[in-house]
N, C-alpha and C positions, 0 to 999 in steps of 0.2 A: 917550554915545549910541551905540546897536550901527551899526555901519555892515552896507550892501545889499550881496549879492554882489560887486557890479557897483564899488562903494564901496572893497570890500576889495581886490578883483581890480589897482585900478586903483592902491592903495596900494602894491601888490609891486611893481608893474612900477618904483617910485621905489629900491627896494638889492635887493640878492641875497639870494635865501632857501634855505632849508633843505634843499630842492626842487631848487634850481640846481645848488648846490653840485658837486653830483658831477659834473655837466655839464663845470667848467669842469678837471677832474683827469682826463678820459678816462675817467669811471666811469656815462657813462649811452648806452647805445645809441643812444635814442630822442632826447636832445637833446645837440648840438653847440655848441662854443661862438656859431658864427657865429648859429643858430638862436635863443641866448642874449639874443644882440647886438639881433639883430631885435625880440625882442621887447618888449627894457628900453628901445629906443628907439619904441615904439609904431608899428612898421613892419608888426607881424603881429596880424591880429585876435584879437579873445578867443577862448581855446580853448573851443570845443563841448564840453561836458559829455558823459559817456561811460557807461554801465551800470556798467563800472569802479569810476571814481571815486564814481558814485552808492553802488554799494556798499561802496564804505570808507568814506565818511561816513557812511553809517548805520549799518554794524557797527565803527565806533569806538569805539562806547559798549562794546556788547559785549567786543570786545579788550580792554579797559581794566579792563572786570569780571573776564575769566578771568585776566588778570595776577594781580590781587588777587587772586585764589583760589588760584592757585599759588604765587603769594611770601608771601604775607600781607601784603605794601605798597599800607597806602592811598594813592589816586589822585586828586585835583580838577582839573576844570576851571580853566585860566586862558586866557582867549580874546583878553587883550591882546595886540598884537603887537607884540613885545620888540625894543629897541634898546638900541646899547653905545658911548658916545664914543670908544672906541677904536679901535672899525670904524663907522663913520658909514655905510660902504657894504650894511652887510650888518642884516639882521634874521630875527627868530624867528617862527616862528607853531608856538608846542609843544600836542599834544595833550592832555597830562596834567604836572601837577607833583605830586610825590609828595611825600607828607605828612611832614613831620619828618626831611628830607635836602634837602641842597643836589644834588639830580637830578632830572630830569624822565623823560616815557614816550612814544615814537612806538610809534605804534598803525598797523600791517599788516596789510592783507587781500589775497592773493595766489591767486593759482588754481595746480590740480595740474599745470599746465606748465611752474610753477619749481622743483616739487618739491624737483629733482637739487640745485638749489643749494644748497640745506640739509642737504646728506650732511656726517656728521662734526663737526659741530657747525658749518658756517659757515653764513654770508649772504652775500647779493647786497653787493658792496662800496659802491655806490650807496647803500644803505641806512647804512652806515659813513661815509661823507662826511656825508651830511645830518645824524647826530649829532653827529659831529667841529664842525662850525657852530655848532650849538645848543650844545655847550659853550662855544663860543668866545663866542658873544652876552653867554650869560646868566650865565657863570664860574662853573658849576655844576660837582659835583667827578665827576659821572658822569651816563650817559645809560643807558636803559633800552628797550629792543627788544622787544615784544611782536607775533608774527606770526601768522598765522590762516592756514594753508593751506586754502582751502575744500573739506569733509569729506575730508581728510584728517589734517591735527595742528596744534597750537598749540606755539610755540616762544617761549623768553624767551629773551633774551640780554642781556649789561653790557657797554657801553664805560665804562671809564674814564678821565679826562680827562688827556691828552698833551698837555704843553706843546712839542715839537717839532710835532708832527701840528698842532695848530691852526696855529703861527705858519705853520708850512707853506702851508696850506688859505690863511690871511687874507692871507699875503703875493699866492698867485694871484688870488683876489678882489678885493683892492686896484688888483693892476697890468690887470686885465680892466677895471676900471670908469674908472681916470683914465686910461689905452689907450683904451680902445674909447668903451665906452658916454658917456660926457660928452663927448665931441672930437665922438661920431656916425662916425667912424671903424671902418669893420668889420676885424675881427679876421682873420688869413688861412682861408681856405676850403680844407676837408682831404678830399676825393671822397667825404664819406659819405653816404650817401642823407639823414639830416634838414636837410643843407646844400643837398643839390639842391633837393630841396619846397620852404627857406623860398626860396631863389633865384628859382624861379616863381611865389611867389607876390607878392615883390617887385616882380619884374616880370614882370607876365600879360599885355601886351600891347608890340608893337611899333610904333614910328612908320614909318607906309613913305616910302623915300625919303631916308630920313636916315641918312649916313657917319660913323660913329665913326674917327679915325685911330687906329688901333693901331701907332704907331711905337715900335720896341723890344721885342715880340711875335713877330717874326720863327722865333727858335728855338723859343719855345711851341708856336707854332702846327707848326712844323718836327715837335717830337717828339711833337706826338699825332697827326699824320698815322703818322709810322713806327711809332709804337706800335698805331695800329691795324692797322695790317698786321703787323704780330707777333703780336696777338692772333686776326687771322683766319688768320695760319699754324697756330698752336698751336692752334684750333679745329679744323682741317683735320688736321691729327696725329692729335688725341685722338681726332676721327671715325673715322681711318684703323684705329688700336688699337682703338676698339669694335667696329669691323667685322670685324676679325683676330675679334677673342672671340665673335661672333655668330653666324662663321662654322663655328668649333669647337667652340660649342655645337650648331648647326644645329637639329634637333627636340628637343632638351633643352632644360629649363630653368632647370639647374643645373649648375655648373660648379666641379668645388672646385680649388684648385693654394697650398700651404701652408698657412698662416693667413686665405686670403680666399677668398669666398663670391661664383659671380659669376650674377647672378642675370637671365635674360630668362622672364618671366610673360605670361599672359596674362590683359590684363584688358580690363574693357566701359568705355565713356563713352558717355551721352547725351547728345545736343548736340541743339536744336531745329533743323531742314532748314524754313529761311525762305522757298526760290526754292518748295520742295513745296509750302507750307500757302499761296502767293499762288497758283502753281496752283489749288490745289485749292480756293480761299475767292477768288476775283479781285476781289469786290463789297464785300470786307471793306477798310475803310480803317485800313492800318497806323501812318500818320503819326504820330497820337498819343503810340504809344509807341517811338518813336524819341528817342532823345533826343541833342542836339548839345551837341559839348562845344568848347572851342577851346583850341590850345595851341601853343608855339612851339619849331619845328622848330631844333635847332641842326644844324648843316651848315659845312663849310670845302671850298670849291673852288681848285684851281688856276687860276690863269689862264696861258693861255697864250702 
């Protein structure tokens, strides 16, 4: 029986997928492990479908066609999602399994702003861990890359299968899932922005009136006081130096001194003047389209 989005969606969130993977190796920007954490334990809602993603699913098929056209490797569908008693923690969900080899094929659709990544023959590493997985699943003896930069090029590429590299990968997926994800125990929190977002989203709202003791916080709290004053020094510096250059360019705006280029332009921004248009419209009611948002202010005071 096919299972529903929402069916499938709800499968993943029970082992680590394919997807994850590079999360938990420091190979994805966008998700952190802590981000990870949150969501295997069903702390962060379903992700919103995206023009993106809409677009890789439907040019999947496609990617899979131009493979076979350039390798001459035929492709099927296998839409079961693959499990391995070895990693109980981890599963597969592979785009394509190729016909008369022990490999399969992820299928890529990327826009011309990762271009750069594919100078010289590489890939996004991200893209490398999630095959790394899928060999590890399914003990398949290679994996198969096919990428779609839209209008600009289609790219193949071959991992094949590392028995260092997976133990690797499944050793940190193992210790992430009996760690973290089953205790419900979060994983440490590393300043990157996907760790902030899922934090607020965690928790979006405050009890007022209620004291948390933070005994043993002392120093923490100590050196992000002094660090923010080191960063508004060094802002105050850098300011100073731009100024020096702004000065010495004065009605130029171009400045050369070795190898760098220092550059003051002049450009336009239109920005809508709100206080003008109630002047000038007073009987117009704006309210409508104001929109309130709420959110929660972090702050540390001394007391004195």
């Amino acid at each position: 029986m096919k299972q529903s989005r929402e069916e499938w969606l709800e499968d993943r969130r029970r082992s680590i997928g394919g997807s994850d993977a590079a999360a938990l190796v420091g190979m994805n920007p966008c998700v952190t492990p802590y981000m990870l954490w949150a969501d295997k334990t069903g702390k962060l809602p379903p992700k919103n479908d995206n023009e993106a993603m809409r677009q890789g699913r439907d040019l999947e098929a496609y990617v899979a066609q131009r493979f076979t056209e350039k390798t001459g490797k035929k492709v099927h569908v296998y839409s079961e999602m693959l499990r391995n008693p070895a990693y109980p923690f981890a599963h597969a969900n592979i785009d394509r399994k190729v016909t008369g080899e022990r490999a399969g094929l992820e299928c890529k659709t990327t826009s011309i702003m990762n271009l750069k990544k594919f100078k010289n023959g590489e890939y996004p590493e991200n893209y490398y861990a999630q095959c790394v997985h899928y060999l590890a699943v399914t003990g398949f003896d290679r994996w198969y890359l096919a990428v779609l930069i839209l209008n600009q090029g289609f790219y193949t590429f071959t991992v094949e299968r590392d028995e260092d590299e997976i133990n690797t990968l499944m050793k940190v997926e193992k210790e992430f899932w009996d760690n973290y994800v089953i205790p419900g125990n979060p994983p440490p929190v590393d300043g990157l922005k996907p760790t902030e977002e899922t934090i607020k989203t965690i928790f979006p709202s405050a009890n007022p009136g209620i004291a948390v003791d933070l005994f043993g916080r002392e120093n923490l709290i100590r050196d992000f006081l002094e660090t923010n004053k080191l960063i508004k020094a060094y802002e105050r510096e850098n300011e100073r130096r731009k100024q020096i250059l702004q000065t010495d360019l004065s009605d130029s705006e171009l400045g050369l001194c070795s190898n760098y280029k220092v550059l003051w332009k002049e450009q336009e921004r239109r920005s809508f003047d709100l206080s003008a248009f109630k002047t000038a419209y007073p009987n117009i009611d704006l309210s409508p389209y104001f929109r309130t948002s709420s959110f929660r202010k972090f702050d540390i005071k001394e007391q004195k």
